[in-house]
C-alpha positions as CSV (number, residue, x, y, z in Angstrom):
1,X,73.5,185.7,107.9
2,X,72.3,183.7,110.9
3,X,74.8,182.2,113.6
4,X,73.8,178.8,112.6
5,X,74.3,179.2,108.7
6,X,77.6,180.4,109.5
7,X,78.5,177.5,111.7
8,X,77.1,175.3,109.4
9,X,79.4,177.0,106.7
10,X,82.2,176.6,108.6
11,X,82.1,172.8,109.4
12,X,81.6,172.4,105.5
13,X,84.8,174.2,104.9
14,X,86.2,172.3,107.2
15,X,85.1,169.0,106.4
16,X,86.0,169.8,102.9
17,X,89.8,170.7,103.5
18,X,90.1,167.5,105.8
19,X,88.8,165.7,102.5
20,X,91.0,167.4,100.2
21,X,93.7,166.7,102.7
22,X,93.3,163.2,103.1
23,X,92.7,162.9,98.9
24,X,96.1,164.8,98.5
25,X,97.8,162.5,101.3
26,X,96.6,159.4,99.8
27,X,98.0,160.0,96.2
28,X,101.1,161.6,97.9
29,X,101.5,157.8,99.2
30,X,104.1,155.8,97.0
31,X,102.0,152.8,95.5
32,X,102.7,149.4,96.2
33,X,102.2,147.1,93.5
34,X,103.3,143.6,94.0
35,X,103.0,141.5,96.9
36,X,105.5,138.3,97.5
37,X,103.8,135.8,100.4
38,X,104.8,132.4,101.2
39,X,102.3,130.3,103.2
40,X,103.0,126.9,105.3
41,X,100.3,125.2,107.0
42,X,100.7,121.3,108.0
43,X,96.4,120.6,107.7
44,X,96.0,117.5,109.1
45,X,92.8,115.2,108.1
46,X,91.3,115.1,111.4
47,X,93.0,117.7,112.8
48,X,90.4,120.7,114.6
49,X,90.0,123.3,111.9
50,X,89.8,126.0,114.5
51,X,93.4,125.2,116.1
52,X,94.9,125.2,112.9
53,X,97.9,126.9,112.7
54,X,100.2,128.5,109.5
55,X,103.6,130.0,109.1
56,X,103.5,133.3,106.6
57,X,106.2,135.0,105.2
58,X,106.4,138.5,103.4
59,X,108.9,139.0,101.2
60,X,108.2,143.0,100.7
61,X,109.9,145.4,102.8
62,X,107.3,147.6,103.0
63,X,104.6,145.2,104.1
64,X,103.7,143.8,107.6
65,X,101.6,140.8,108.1
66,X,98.9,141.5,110.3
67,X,96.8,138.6,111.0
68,X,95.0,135.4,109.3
69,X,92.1,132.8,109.9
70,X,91.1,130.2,108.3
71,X,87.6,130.2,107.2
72,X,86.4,126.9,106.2
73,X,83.2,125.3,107.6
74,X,83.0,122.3,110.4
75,X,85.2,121.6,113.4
76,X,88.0,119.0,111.8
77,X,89.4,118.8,108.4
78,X,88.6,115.8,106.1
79,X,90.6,114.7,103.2
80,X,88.1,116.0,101.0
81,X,89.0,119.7,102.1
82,X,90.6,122.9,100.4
83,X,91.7,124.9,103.2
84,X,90.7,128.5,102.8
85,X,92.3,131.6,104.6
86,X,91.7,135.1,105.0
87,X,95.4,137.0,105.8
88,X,95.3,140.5,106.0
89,X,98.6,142.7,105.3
90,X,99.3,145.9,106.2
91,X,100.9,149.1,104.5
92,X,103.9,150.8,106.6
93,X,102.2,154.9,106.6
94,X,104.3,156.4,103.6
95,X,102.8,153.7,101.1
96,X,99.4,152.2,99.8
97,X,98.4,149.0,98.3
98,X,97.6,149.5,94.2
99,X,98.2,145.3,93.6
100,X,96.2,144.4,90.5
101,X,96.0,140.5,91.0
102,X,98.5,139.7,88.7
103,X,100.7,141.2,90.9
104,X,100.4,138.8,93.5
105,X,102.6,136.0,93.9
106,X,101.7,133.4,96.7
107,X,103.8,130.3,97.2
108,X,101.8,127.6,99.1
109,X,98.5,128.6,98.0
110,X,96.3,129.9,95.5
111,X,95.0,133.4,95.7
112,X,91.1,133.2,95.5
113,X,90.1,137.3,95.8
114,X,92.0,140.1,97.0
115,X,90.0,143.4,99.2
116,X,91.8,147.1,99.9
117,X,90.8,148.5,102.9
118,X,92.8,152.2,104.0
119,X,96.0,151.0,104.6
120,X,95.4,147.0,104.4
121,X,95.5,144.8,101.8
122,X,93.0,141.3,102.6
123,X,93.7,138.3,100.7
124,X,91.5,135.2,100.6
125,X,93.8,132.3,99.7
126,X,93.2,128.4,99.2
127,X,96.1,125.9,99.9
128,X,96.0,122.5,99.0
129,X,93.9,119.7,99.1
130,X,93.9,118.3,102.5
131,X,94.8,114.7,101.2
132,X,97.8,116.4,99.7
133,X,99.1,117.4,102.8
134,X,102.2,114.8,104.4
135,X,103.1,114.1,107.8
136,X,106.6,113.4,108.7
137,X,108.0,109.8,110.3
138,X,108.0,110.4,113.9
139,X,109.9,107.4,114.9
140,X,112.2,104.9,113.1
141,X,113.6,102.2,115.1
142,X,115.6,98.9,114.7
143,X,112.7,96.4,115.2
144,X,115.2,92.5,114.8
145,X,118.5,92.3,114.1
146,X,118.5,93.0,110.4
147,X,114.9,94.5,109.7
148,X,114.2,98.9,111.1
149,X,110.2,99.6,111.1
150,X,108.5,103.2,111.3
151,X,105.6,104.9,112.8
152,X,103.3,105.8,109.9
153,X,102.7,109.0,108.7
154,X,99.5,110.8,108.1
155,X,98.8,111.6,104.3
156,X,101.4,108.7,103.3
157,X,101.6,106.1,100.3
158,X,104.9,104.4,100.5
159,X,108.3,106.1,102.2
160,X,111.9,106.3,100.8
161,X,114.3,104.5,102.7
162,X,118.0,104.7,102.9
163,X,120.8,102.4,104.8
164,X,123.9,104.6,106.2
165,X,127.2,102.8,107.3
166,X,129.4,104.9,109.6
167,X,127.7,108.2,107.8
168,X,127.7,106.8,104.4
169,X,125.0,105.5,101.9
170,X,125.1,102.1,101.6
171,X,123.3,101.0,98.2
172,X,120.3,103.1,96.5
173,X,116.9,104.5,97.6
174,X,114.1,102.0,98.6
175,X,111.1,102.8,98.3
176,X,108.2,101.0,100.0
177,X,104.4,101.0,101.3
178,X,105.3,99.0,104.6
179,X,106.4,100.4,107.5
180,X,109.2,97.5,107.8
181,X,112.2,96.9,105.8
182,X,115.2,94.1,106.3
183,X,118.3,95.1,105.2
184,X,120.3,91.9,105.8
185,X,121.5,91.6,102.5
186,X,123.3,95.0,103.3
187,X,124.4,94.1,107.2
188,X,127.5,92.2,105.7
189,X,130.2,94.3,106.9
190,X,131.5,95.9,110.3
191,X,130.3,99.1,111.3
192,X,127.5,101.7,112.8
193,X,124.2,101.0,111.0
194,X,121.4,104.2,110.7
195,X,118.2,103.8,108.6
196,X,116.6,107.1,107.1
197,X,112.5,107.3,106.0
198,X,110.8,109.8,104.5
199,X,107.0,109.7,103.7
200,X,105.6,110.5,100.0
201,X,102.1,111.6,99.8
202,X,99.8,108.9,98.4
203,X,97.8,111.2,96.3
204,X,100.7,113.9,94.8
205,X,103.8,112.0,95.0
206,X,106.0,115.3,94.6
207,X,104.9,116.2,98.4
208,X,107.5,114.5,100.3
209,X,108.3,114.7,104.3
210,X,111.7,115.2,106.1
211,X,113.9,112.4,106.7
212,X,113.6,110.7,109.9
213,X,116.7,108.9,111.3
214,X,117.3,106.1,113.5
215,X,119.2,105.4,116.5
216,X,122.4,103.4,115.0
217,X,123.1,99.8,115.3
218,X,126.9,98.4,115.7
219,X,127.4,95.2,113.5
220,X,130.6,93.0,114.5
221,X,132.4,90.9,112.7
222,X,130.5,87.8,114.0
223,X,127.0,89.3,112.8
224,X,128.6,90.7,109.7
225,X,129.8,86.9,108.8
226,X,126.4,85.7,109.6
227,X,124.2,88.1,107.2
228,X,127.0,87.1,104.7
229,X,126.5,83.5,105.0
230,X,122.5,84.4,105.1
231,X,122.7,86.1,101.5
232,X,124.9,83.4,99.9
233,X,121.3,81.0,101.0
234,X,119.0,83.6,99.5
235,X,117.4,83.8,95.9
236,X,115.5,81.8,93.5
237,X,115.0,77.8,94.2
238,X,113.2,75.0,92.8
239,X,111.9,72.0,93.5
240,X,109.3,69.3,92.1
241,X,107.0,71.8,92.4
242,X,108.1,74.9,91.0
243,X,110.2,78.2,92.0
244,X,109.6,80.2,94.7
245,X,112.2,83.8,96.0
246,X,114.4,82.8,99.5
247,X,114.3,86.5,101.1
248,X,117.3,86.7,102.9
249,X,115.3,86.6,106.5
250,X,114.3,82.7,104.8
251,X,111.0,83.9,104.1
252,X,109.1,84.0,101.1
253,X,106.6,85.9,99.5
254,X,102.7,84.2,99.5
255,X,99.6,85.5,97.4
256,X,101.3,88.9,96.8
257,X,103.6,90.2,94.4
258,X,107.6,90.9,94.9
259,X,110.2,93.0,93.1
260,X,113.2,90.8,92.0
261,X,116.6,92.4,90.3
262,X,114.2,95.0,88.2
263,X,111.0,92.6,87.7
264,X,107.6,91.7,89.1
265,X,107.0,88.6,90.0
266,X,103.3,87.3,91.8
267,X,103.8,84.1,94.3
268,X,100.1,82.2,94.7
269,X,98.9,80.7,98.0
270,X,102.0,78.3,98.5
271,X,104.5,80.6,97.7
272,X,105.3,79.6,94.0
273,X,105.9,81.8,91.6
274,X,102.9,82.3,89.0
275,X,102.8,82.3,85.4
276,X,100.5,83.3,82.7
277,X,96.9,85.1,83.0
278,X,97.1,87.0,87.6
279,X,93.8,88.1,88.4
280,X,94.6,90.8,91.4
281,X,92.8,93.2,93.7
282,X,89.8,93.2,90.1
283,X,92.2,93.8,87.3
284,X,94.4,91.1,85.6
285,X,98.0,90.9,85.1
286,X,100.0,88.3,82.8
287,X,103.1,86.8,84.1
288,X,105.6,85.6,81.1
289,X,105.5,81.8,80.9
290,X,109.1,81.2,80.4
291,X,110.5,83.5,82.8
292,X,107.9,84.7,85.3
293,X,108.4,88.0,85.3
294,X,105.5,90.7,84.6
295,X,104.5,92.3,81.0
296,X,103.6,95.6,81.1
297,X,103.0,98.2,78.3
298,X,102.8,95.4,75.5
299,X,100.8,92.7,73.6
300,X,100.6,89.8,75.2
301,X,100.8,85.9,73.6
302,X,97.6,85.6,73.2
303,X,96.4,89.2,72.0
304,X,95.6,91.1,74.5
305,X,97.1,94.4,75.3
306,X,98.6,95.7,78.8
307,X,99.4,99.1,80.2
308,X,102.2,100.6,82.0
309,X,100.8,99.7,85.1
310,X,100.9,95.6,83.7
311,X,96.9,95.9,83.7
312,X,95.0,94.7,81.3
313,X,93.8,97.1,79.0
314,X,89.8,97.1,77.9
């Protein structure tokens, strides 16, 4: 036998045991067979796609995340956007991946496909809607005497907003879609003031932001008397004209609607409160002739059905 047949012979042999070694090492490997990830990602619309950043957790011991990136095309996301990320986890060297799909569980996302490279696992993962995403408040100020106002927040509807005197909740959660409330009605006794705002997304109201606080206010007694004597002046009057809702600033609601002790109410042009057939922002409404106040999921007098919503129903 030639020198080269036998040195050809050799590297086989050799080649072969390295195979069979690395075949034997692999299934020697303890299998690992579920994977626990939590993703966090704050996608802004309009913010760069390429500077986006994410927060991932593993809840395996045996697992290190090694990297991620998102994927998606274009330079800055729009609300119209799923955000898509590759993250790739690694195996520590006495164990490999073996995750059938139903084995991965990924809070914050969706998994979309999963790849098993060697020792790394690759997932490709979509997280929500970008117009599901919520900014928090970053500023909530006193803005008068009795009203706070907030900075609005990317991805918001309406906020929650609650009144704390000297640490304690004064009356129930507000909720809103200004960025403006007056709480003299509530500044009636002595004490250190703080407003709290959180924002609720506008398309998935179940995505809400952390609570953003204000600086506090001191009431004295002198104020405290005055927004007393302010709420005994507000509520419904009349005149020759009709009724129209004191606010307790003395303003009053015009061409817009206004929630009154648990009921809807629409004030026209003058400020008067509006009774039967409201045609608002292209649907129509009716107002109850007696008492003004909103129907909603009914029949009304003459027929015609309305939804939850108070809108007339085809």
């Amino acid at each position: 036998m030639s020198g080269k047949k036998v040195l050809s012979l050799m590297i086989a042999v050799i080649l072969a045991a390295g195979a069979f070694s690395t075949t034997v090492m692999a299934a020697s490997k303890k299998k690992i067979t579920s994977v626990n990830l939590t993703v966090k990602a704050e996608v802004i619309p309009g913010g760069s796609v390429f500077e986006q950043e994410a927060e991932l957790e593993i809840r395996n011991k045996n697992i290190t995340v090694g990297g991620y990136e998102f994927i998606n095309r274009g330079f800055e996301w729009s609300e119209r956007d799923i955000p898509r990320m590759e993250v790739t986890l690694y195996a520590e060297n006495e164990y490999s991946f073996s995750v059938p799909s139903s084995g991965i569980k990924i809070q914050g996302g969706t998994l979309v496909s999963q790849k098993t490279e060697d020792s790394s696992l690759i997932l490709t993962i979509d997280l929500p809607r970008t117009s599901e995403s919520i900014q928090d408040v970053e500023k909530v100020e006193w803005v008068s005497s009795t009203a706070a106002g907030w900075s609005q927040a990317i991805g918001a509807g309406t906020y929650e907003v609650k009144l704390y005197r000297d640490g304690k909740t004064v009356g129930t959660v507000k909720t809103t879609g200004e960025t403006t409330m007056d709480f003299g009605t509530s500044l009636t006794r002595v004490g250190s003031y703080t407003v709290r705002v959180r924002p609720i997304n506008k398309i998935k109201a179940e995505n809400k932001g952390g609570w953003t606080e204000s600086a506090p206010k001191n009431v004295g007694e002198a104020e405290a008397a005055n927004n007393r004597s302010t709420v005994s002046d507000m509520g419904w009057k009349q005149d020759h004209i009709g009724w129209w809702y004191k606010n307790a600033d003395g303003s009053y609601t015009v061409s817009n609607w206004q929630y009154i002790n648990g009921q809807w109410y629409y004030f026209n042009e003058s400020g008067y409160m509006a009774t039967g057939w409201i045609h608002w922002n292209g649907k129509q409404y009716y107002c109850d002739t007696a008492g003004g106040h909103m129907l909603a999921n009914t029949q009304t007098p003459d027929g015609a059905a309305v939804g939850p919503d108070g809108a007339r129903l085809p």
